[in-house]
C-alpha positions in Angstrom: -29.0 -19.2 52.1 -30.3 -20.8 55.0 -34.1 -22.0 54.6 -35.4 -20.8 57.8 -34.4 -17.9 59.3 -36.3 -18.3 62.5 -39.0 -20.2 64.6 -41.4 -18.6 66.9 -43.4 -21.4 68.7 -45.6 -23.0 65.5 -44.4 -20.1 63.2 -41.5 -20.9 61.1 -40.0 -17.8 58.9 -38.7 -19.0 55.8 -35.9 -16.8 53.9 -37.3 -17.1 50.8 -41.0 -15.7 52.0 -39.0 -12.7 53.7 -37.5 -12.4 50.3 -40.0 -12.4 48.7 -41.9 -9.5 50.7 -39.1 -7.5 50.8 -38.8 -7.6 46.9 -42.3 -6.4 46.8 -42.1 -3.6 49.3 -39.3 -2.4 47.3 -41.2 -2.7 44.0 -44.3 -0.7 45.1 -41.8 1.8 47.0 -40.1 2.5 43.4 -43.5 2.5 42.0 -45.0 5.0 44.3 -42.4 7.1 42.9 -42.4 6.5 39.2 -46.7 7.2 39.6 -45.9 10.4 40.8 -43.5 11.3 38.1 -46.0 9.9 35.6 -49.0 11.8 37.2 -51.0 8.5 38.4 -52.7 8.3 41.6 -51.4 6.5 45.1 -54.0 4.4 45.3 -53.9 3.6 41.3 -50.5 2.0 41.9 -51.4 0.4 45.6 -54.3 -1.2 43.8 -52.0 -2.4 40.9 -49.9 -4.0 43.4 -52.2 -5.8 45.1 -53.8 -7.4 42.1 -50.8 -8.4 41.0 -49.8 -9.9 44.2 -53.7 -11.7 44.4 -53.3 -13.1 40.9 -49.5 -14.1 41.2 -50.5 -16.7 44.1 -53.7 -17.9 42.0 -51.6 -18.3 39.0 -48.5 -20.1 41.0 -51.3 -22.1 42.3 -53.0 -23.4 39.1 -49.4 -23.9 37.9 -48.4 -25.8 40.7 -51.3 -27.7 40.7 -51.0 -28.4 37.0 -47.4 -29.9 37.3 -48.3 -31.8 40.1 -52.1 -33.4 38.7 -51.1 -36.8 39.0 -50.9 -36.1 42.9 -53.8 -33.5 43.0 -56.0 -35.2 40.7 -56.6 -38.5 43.6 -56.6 -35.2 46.3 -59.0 -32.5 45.2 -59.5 -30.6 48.8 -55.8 -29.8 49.1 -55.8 -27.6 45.6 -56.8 -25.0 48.0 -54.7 -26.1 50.9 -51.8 -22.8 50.2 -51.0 -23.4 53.8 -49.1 -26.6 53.0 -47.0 -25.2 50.4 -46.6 -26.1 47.0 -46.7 -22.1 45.1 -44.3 -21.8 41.9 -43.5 -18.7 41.7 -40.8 -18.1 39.0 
Protein backbone atom coordinates (compact mmCIF):
# COMPACT_ATOMS: atom_id res chain seq x y z
CA UNK A 1 0.00 0.00 0.00
CA UNK A 2 1.31 3.19 -0.83
CA UNK A 3 1.39 5.66 2.22
CA UNK A 4 0.18 8.69 0.48
CA UNK A 5 -2.28 8.59 -1.91
CA UNK A 6 -2.19 12.17 -2.86
CA UNK A 7 -0.94 15.81 -2.21
CA UNK A 8 -3.03 18.91 -2.67
CA UNK A 9 -0.80 21.96 -2.00
CA UNK A 10 -0.05 21.50 2.20
CA UNK A 11 -2.66 18.66 2.36
CA UNK A 12 -1.29 15.29 2.16
CA UNK A 13 -3.96 12.18 2.01
CA UNK A 14 -2.62 9.37 3.70
CA UNK A 15 -4.12 5.68 2.66
CA UNK A 16 -4.43 4.57 5.92
CA UNK A 17 -6.77 7.83 7.12
CA UNK A 18 -8.96 7.12 3.89
CA UNK A 19 -8.99 3.68 5.20
CA UNK A 20 -9.82 4.29 8.00
CA UNK A 21 -12.96 6.64 7.13
CA UNK A 22 -14.16 4.34 4.74
CA UNK A 23 -14.19 1.50 7.33
CA UNK A 24 -16.35 3.64 9.42
CA UNK A 25 -18.80 4.90 6.86
CA UNK A 26 -19.32 1.31 6.16
CA UNK A 27 -19.82 0.42 9.77
CA UNK A 28 -22.43 3.00 10.58
CA UNK A 29 -24.09 2.18 6.97
CA UNK A 30 -24.50 -1.56 8.30
CA UNK A 31 -25.49 -0.14 11.49
CA UNK A 32 -28.18 2.08 10.21
CA UNK A 33 -29.55 -1.01 9.05
CA UNK A 34 -29.31 -3.47 11.82
CA UNK A 35 -31.10 -0.28 14.24
CA UNK A 36 -33.86 -0.50 12.00
CA UNK A 37 -34.27 -4.18 12.17
CA UNK A 38 -33.77 -3.94 15.91
CA UNK A 39 -36.29 -1.01 16.29
CA UNK A 40 -33.61 1.71 17.58
CA UNK A 41 -33.69 5.20 16.39
CA UNK A 42 -31.38 6.91 13.44
CA UNK A 43 -30.10 9.23 15.58
CA UNK A 44 -29.56 6.55 18.53
CA UNK A 45 -26.98 4.78 16.26
CA UNK A 46 -25.51 8.20 14.57
CA UNK A 47 -24.86 9.24 18.14
CA UNK A 48 -23.29 5.81 19.05
CA UNK A 49 -21.03 6.28 16.23
CA UNK A 50 -19.81 9.41 16.95
CA UNK A 51 -18.92 8.72 20.56
CA UNK A 52 -17.15 5.96 19.60
CA UNK A 53 -15.23 7.71 17.08
CA UNK A 54 -14.56 10.83 19.89
CA UNK A 55 -13.36 8.40 22.50
CA UNK A 56 -11.35 6.09 20.03
CA UNK A 57 -8.91 9.21 19.19
CA UNK A 58 -8.81 10.15 23.06
CA UNK A 59 -8.10 6.66 23.93
CA UNK A 60 -5.32 6.10 20.96
CA UNK A 61 -4.09 9.33 22.31
CA UNK A 62 -3.52 8.51 26.03
CA UNK A 63 -2.16 5.22 24.64
CA UNK A 64 0.11 6.73 22.49
CA UNK A 65 1.12 9.08 24.85
CA UNK A 66 1.66 6.40 27.48
CA UNK A 67 4.13 4.28 25.26
CA UNK A 68 5.81 7.20 24.32
CA UNK A 69 6.26 9.16 28.18
CA UNK A 70 9.76 9.19 28.15
CA UNK A 71 9.48 11.68 25.00
CA UNK A 72 6.15 13.35 26.22
CA UNK A 73 7.02 13.52 29.72
CA UNK A 74 10.23 16.48 28.84
CA UNK A 75 7.23 17.84 26.02
CA UNK A 76 3.93 18.35 27.76
CA UNK A 77 2.16 20.89 25.06
CA UNK A 78 2.50 18.37 22.28
CA UNK A 79 0.15 15.62 24.24
CA UNK A 80 -2.50 17.61 22.49
CA UNK A 81 -0.60 18.30 19.28
CA UNK A 82 -3.09 15.26 17.16
CA UNK A 83 -1.97 17.27 14.17
CA UNK A 84 1.53 15.90 14.32
CA UNK A 85 0.64 12.38 14.42
CA UNK A 86 1.37 9.92 16.86
CA UNK A 87 -2.67 8.06 17.28
CA UNK A 88 -2.51 4.08 18.01
CA UNK A 89 -5.25 2.93 16.80
CA UNK A 90 -5.24 -0.94 16.92
Amino acid sequence: MHPILFTIGPITIYSYGVMLATAVLVCTYLLSIDARRYNISQETAYDLVFWCILWGIIGARIFYVFIEWSYFSENLLEILMLQKGGLAWQ
